[in-house]
N, C-alpha and C positions, 0 to 999 in steps of 0.2 A: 356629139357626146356619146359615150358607148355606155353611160350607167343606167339606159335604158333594154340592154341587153345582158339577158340572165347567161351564164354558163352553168353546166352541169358537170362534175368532175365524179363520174361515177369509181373510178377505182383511186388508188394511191397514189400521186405522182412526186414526185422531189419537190419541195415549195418553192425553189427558188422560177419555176414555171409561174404557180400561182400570183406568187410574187409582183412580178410581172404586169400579168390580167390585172392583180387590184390596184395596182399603180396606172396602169392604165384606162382607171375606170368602170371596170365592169364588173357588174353585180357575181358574184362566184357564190353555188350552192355546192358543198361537197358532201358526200354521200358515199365515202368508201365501202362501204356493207350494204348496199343495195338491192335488193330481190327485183326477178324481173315483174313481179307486180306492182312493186312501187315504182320501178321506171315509166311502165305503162301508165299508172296514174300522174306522175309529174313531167313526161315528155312535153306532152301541150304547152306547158309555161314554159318553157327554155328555147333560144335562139342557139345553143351551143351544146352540144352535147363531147364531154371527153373521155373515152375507155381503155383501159388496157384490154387482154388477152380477155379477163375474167369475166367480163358483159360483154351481152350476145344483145346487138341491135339489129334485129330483126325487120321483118316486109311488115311488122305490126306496127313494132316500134317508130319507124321514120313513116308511115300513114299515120301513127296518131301524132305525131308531131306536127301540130299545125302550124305554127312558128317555125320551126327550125331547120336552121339555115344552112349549117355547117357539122359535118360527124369529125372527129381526129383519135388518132393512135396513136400517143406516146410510145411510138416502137415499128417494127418492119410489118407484119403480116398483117392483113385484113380479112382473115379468114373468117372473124366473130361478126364482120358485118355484111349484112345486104348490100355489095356494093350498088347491084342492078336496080334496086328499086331507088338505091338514094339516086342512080345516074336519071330515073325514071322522073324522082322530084326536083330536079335540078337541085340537087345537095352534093355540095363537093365533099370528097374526103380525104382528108389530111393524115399526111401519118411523116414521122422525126426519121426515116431510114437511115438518113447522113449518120445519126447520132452513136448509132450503134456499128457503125461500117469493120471500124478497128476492131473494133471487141470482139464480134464475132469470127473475125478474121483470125485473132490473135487465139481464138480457141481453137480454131480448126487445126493451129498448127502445132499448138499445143498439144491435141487429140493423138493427131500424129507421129508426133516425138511418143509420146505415151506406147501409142502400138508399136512404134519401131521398136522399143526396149523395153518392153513389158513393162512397163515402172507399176501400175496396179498388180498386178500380180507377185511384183518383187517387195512391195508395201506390205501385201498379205501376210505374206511367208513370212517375211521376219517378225510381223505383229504374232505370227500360230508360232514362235518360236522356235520358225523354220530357215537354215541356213542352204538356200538351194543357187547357192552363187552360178556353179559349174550348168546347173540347170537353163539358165537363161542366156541363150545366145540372141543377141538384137541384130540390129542394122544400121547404117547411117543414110540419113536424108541427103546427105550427097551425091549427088550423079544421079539418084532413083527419080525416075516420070511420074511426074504429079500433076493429074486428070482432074479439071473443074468441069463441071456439069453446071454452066450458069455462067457468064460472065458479065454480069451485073455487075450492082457496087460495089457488093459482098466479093463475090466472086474474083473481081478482078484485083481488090486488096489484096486478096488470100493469094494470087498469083503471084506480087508483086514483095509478097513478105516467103514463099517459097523460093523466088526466086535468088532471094538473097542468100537462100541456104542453099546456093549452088544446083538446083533440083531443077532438071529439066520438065518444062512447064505446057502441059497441052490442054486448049481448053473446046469446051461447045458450045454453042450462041446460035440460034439459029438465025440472029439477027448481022448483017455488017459489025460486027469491031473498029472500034478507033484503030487506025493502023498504026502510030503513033505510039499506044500504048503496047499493041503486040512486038511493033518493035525493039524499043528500049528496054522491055521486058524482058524477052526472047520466049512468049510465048509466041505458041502457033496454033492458028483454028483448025481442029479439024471436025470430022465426023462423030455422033454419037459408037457406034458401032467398031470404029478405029481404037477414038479413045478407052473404051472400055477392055479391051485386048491388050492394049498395051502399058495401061498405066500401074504403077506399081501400088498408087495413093489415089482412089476416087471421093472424090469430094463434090458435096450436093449443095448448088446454092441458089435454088431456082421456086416459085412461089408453089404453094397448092393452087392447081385449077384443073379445067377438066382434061386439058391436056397432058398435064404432068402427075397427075394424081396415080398412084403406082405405076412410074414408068420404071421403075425398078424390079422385076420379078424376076424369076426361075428362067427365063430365056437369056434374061442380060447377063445373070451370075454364069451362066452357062460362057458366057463368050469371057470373062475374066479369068485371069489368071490364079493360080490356087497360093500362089504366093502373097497376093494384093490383097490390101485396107481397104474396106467404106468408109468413108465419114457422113455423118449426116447432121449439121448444123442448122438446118433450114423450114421445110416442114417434116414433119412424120408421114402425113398421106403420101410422100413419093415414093416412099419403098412398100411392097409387100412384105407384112413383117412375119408371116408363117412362110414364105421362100427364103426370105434370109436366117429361118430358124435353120433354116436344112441345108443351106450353104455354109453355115458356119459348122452344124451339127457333123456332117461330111466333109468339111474342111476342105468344099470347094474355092475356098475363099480363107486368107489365114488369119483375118480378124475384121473385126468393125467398129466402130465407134458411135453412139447414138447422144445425141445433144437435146432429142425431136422423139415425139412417139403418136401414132397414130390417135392413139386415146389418148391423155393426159389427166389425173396420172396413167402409165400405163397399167394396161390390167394383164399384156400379156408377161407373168411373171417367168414362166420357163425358157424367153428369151432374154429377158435382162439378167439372169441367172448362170448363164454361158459363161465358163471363163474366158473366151478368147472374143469376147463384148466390152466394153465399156461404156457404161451408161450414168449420165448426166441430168440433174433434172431441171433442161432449158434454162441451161446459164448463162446463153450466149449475148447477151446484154444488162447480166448481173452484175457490174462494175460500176461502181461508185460515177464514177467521168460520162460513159455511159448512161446512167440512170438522169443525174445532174444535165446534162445534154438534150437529151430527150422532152425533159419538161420545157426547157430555155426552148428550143425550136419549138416545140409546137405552139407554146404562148404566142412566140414571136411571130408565127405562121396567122393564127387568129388577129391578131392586132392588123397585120399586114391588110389581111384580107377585110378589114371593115373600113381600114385608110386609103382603099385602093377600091372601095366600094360604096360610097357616102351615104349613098343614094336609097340602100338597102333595109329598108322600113320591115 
């Protein structure tokens, strides 16, 4: 029976997740406005803890959890938990990445069409009851190299949905690629350093860690093209976001697009301010299908993990 085990649903999730859990028996405390001192006082009681973005489970948090078994992420990043100490407590963590694969994918390339045609900037004008038609020359995503940084799940979507728009597709992995999928694709793996030279569309789909955390700076823009897009769907910490003021400022680079920001909200306002930016604030899993996904997998993920672990007192 699992109504001996409490879950904790610190942030908001789609009910039909919840759903789920209480059909399956188990006790649910939700708690969407949660302060971290009340988490700290009720962690002890709970065998299940669930967070989005907005709660920070800390090396405090999973030590006072003296029950708790399992941490989960309604969503991709795991930036707000201690992974290493839950690996420390043998506490797995869960997170619904499938859920949101498309969604983000579907932004990135959406971002994209946006920079190739100014469409933000041609929205403005006509809103200031400005007709600057002759003004705006774009481009088309046909035939233009479109550069992933990350060929993950995310990643490899994004290639697979470029690719359909004719865009020659290069990406970076420092890991083996399914050759399968580079195949059928007609991507091809190459070097970080390659890619960035050559790609017309840089697209960012790779986690924050201590490796990737601003691998983006002033030496990279350097090696890009002054014609080329960033995108950045993924985390904020992988770009330097005072080099990319100045890459865009000097129009070493001829646009970007930001989905992701180092601080959240951002505080740097003279870069979201750039006309030749576009700035989002973290909608890359803001879709109804999405959102509704995310709760259904991670439930399902929890359920799993108690049917497949009986034993687990």
């Amino acid at each position: 029976m699992n109504s001996d085990k409490k879950i904790l649903i610190c942030d908001k999730i789609e009910p039909e997740g919840v759903d789920l859990l209480k059909e399956s028996g188990f006790t649910i405390l939700e708690n969407p406005t949660i302060t971290p001192e009340e988490l700290l006082e009720v962690i002890s009681e709970v065998h299940v803890v669930v967070v989005r973005s907005r709660t920070k489970i800390t090396e405090s948090v999973i030590n006072s959890g003296k029950i708790l078994e399992l941490i989960c992420r309604p969503g991709t990043g795991i930036d707000n938990i201690d992974s290493s100490t839950a690996e420390k407590n043998n506490i797995p963590v869960f997170t619904s990445v499938e859920a949101s694969t498309n969604a983000v994918a579907e932004l990135t390339i959406s971002l994209a069409v946006s920079l190739a045609r100014s469409i933000p900037l041609a929205d403005r004008s006509l809103k200031d009851n400005q007709w600057i038609k002759n003004s705006i020359l774009g481009s088309e995503l046909r035939g233009k190299t479109f550069g992933i940084i990350g060929l993950g799940r995310i990643g490899r979507r994004t290639g697979i949905l470029a690719s359909a728009l004719e865009m020659k597709v290069i990406g970076f992995e420092k890991q083996i690629v399914d050759k399968d999928y580079l195949s059928k694709y007609n991507v091809t793996q190459v070097e970080l350093n390659e890619l960035l030279s050559k790609s017309d569309f840089i697209s960012l789909h790779l986690p924050a860690t201590p490796e990737t955390i601003h691998m983006i700076g002033k030496e990279q823009f350097e090696l890009m093209k002054n014609t080329s897009f960033l995108i950045n769907t993924a985390r904020g910490q992988l770009i330097v976001e005072s080099d990319l003021f100045d890459a865009l400022s000097n129009n070493k680079i001829a646009g970007a697009a930001l989905d992701v920001f180092e601080t959240e909200p951002p505080t740097n306002t003279d870069l979201i301010k750039l006309k030749n930016l576009i700035a989002t604030p973290h909608i890359g899993a803001q879709i109804i299908e999405a959102q509704k996904e995310a709760s259904i997998v991670i439930a399902q993920k929890i359920i799993n993990f108690y049917s497949e672990n009986k034993t687990t007192e």
